[in-house]
C-alpha positions in Angstrom: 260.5 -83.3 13.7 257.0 -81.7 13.8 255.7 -78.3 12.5 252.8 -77.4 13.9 251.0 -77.7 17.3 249.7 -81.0 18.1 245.8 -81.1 17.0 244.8 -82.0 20.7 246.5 -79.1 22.5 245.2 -80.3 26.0 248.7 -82.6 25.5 251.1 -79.7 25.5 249.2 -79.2 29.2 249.8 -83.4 29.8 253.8 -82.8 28.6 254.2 -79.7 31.0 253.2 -81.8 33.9 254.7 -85.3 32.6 258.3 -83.2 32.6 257.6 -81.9 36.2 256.7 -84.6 37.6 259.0 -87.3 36.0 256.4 -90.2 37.0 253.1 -91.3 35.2 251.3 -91.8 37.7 251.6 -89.0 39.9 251.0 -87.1 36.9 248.2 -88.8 36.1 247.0 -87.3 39.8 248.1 -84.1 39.2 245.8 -84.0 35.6 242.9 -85.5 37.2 243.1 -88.5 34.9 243.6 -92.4 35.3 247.0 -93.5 35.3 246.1 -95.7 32.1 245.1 -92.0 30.2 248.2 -90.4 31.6 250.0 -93.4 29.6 248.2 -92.9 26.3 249.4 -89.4 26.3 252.4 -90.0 26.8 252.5 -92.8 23.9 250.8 -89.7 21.7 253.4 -87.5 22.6 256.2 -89.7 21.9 254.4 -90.8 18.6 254.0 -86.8 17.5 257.4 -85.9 18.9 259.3 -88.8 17.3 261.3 -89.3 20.9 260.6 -90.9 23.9 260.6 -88.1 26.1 261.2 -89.5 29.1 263.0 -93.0 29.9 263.6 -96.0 32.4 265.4 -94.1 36.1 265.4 -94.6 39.2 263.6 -93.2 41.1 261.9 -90.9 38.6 262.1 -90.7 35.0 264.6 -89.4 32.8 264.5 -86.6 30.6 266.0 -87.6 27.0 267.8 -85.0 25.0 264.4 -83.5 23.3 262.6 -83.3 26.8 265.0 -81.3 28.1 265.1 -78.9 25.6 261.6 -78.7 25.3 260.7 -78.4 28.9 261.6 -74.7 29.9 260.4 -73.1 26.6 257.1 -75.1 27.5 256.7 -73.7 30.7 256.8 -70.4 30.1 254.8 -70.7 26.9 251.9 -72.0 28.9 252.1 -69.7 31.8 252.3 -66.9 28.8 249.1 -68.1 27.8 247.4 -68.6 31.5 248.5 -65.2 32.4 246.7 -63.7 29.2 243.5 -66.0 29.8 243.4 -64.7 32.8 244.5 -60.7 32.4 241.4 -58.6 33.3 239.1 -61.3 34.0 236.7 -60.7 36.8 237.1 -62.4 39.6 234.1 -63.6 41.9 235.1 -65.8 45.0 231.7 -67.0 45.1 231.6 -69.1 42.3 235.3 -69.3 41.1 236.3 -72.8 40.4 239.8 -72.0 40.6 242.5 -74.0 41.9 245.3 -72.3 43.7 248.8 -73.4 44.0 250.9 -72.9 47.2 254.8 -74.3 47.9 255.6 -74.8 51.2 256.2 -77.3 53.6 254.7 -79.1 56.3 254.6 -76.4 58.5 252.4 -75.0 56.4 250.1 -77.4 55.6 249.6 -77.8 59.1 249.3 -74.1 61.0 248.4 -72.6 57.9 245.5 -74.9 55.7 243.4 -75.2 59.0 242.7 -71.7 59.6 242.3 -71.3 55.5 239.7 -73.4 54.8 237.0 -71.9 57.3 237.6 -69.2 55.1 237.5 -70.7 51.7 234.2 -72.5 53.0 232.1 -69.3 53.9 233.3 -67.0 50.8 234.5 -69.3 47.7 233.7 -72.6 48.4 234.1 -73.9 44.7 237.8 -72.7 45.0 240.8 -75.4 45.7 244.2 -75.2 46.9 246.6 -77.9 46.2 250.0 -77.5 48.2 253.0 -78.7 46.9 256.6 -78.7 48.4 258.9 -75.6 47.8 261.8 -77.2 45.9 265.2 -75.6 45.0 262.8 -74.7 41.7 260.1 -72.4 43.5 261.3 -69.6 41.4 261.1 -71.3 38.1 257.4 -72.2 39.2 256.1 -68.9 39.9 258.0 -67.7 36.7 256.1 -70.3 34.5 252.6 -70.2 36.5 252.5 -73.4 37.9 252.0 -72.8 41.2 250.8 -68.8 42.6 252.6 -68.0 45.5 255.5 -69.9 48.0 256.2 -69.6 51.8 260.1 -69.7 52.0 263.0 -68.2 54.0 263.5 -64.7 53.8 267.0 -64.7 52.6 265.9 -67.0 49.3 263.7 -64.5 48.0 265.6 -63.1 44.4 264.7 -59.3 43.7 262.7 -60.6 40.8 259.4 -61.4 42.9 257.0 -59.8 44.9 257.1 -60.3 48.7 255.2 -60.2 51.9 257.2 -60.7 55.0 255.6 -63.2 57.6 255.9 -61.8 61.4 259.6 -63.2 62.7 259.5 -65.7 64.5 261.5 -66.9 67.7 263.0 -69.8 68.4 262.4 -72.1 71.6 263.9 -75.6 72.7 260.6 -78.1 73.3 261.1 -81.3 75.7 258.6 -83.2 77.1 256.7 -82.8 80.5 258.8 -84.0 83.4 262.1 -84.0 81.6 265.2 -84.2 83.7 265.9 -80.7 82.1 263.0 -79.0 82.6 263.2 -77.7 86.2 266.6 -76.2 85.8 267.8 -73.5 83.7 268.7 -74.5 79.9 272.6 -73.7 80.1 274.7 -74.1 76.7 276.4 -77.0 78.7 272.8 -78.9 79.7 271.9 -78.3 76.4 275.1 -80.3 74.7 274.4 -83.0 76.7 271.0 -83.8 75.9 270.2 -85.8 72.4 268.7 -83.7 69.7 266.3 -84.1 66.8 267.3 -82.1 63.7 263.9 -81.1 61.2 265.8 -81.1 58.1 263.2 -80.8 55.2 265.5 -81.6 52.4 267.1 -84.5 54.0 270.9 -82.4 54.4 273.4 -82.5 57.1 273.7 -79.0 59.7 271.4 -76.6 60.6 270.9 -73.1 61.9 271.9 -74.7 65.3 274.9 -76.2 64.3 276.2 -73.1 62.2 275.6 -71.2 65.7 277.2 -73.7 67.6 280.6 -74.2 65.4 280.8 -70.3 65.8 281.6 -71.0 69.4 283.8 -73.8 68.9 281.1 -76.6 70.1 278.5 -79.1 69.0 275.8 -81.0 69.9 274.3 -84.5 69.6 272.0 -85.2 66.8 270.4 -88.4 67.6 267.5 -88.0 65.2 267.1 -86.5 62.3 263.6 -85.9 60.4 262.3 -84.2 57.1 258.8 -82.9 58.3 257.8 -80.7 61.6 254.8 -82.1 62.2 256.4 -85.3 63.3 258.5 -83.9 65.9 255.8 -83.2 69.0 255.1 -87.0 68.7 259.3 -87.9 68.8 259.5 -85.6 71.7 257.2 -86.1 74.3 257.7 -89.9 73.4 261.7 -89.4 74.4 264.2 -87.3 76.6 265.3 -86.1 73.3 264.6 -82.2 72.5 264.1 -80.1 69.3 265.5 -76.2 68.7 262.9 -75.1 66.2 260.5 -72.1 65.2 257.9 -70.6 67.9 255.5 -72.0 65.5 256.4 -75.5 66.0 255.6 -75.4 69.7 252.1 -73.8 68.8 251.2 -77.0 67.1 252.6 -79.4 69.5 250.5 -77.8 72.6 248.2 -81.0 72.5 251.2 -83.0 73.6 252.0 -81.3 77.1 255.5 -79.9 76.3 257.7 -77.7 77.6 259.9 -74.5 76.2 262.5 -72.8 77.1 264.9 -70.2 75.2 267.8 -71.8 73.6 270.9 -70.9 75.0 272.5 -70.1 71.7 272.2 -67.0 69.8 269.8 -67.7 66.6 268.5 -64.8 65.6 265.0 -64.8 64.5 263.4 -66.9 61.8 262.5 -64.7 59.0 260.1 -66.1 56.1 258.0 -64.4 53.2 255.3 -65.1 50.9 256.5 -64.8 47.2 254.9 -64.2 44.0 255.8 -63.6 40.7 255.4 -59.9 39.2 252.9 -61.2 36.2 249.9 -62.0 38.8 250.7 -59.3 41.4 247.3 -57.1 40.1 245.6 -60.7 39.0 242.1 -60.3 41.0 242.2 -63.7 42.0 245.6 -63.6 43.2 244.8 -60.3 44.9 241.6 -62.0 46.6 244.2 -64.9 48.0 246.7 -62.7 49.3 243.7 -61.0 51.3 243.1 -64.4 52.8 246.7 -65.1 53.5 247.4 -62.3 55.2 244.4 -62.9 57.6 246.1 -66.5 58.2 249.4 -66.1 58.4 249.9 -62.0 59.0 249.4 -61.8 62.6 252.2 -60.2 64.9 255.0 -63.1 66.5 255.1 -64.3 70.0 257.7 -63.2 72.7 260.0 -66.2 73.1 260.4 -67.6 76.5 262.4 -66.5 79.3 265.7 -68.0 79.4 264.9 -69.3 83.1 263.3 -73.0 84.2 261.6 -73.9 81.1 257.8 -72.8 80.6 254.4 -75.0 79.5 253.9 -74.3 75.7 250.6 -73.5 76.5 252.1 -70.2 77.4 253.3 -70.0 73.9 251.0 -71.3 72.2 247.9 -68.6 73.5 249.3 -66.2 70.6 247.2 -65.1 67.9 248.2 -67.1 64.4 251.8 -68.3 63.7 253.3 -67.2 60.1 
């Protein structure tokens, strides 16, 4: 077994990402390099480590033995030593080069990157931001520096991180213009007899919806079912189907001429919060990318619908930024 630090240590930084990502060549991607150099590293590794570090699965990788042992203490060892790099530096939007690292989803992505960029344009335009989805391990990521901040449900925030809460949002019931349904009041029995597309990012069973729904002894009829949000305006005013989803959803499906109305189901509101790890909460570069956050994502929510005939979208979606 080795001794010391490999003489190239740039491969300790090709092994971090070769363990995350269980796949050369999105690695590869991820390091900026061809898939050929991601290979060679790998062969390096394997030759310095005396294992093979990650073998033949389906339909990633496998850790061996070694890799798994190795992985965690990695992590945190390298986001030990970006976090000290990086302690006290100065921090100049201007002509940073740095490349930010956000989990979310595609909800994000879309209401969120758009307004962003503008931003990022005017004051740092030589700063990146690479969004990545907000796995079971977004903790673990903002622990070991990997990524700098994640957008996830309220109640999956641990007391270990730093939080900003995003403005609650409302949920509405979208359906296409001209929809049997739309003219008439959106009663709990209407709604059960309409089809349904369930957003279900993660690619489970149940929902919000269906949680409120058993409460009352009844259920609906999920006809479709979809991992990302963005696709739903297009499934909906293509179909009679409908969607239950976040006020924020109907902002970015106003292009498509639907229609909302209030669900007739008791949901609550749908909390969320930006997260970040206590090591880079007085980071200047992390404090400058808050500052822009906020004035993306930190304006107040929408009122929701009436829970009468239901109402264009383009009367929801004339509110000032979605969280």
């Amino acid at each position: 077994m080795p001794s010391a630090l490999p003489d190239d240590l740039s491969l300790l930084l090709a092994l971090d990402v070769l363990l995350r990502e269980r796949h050369v060549t999105r690695a590869a991607k991820r390091l900026g390099i061809t898939q050929s150099a991601a290979s060679q590293r790998l062969a390096r590794l394997r030759e310095f480590f005396g294992d093979a570090l990650l073998a033949p699965g389906r339909p990633l990788l496998a850790l061996t033995p070694r890799a798994q042992a190795l992985a965690d203490p990695l992590a945190q060892a390298l986001a030990s030593l970006r976090a000290a790099i990086q302690a006290g530096a100065p921090f100049d939007p201007s002509t940073s080069e740095r490349r930010f690292v956000l989990l979310g989803n595609d909800l994000l992505e879309a209401a969120a990157l758009p307004r962003l960029m503008p931003i990022l344009a005017r004051e740092a335009p030589r700063v990146a931001v690479q969004v990545d989805r907000a796995d079971a391990d977004f903790v673990k990521r903002l622990e070991w520096g990997t990524a700098d901040m994640a957008f996830v449900p309220e109640f999956l925030v641990p007391p270990s991180l730093r939080q900003l809460r995003l403005p609650d949002e409302r949920f509405v019931t979208l359906m296409r213009e001209g929809h049997p349904a739309a003219s008439r009041r959106l009663t709990l029995e209407r709604y059960l007899e309409l089809g349904h597309v369930l957003i279900a990012p993660h690619g489970m069973p149940g929902s919000l919806v269906d949680r409120a729904l058993e409460a009352v002894g009844r259920r609906r009829r999920v006809v479709a079912q979809v991992q990302h949000f963005v696709t739903v305006p297009f499934l909906v005013a293509a179909s009679d189907l409908v969607v239950t989803c976040p006020a924020a959803v109907a902002a970015l499906a106003a292009p498509f001429g639907l229609r909302a109305a209030r669900p007739p189901v008791e949901l609550g509101l749908d909390r969320a919060s930006a997260v970040w790890h206590e090591r880079v909460h007085d980071d200047p570069g992390h404090r400058w990318l808050r500052a822009q956050l906020v004035k993306v994502v930190g304006a107040p929510p929408v009122k929701g619908p009436d829970s009468g005939p239901t109402a264009p979208l383009s009367l929801i979606s004339r509110r000032r930024s979605p969280s």
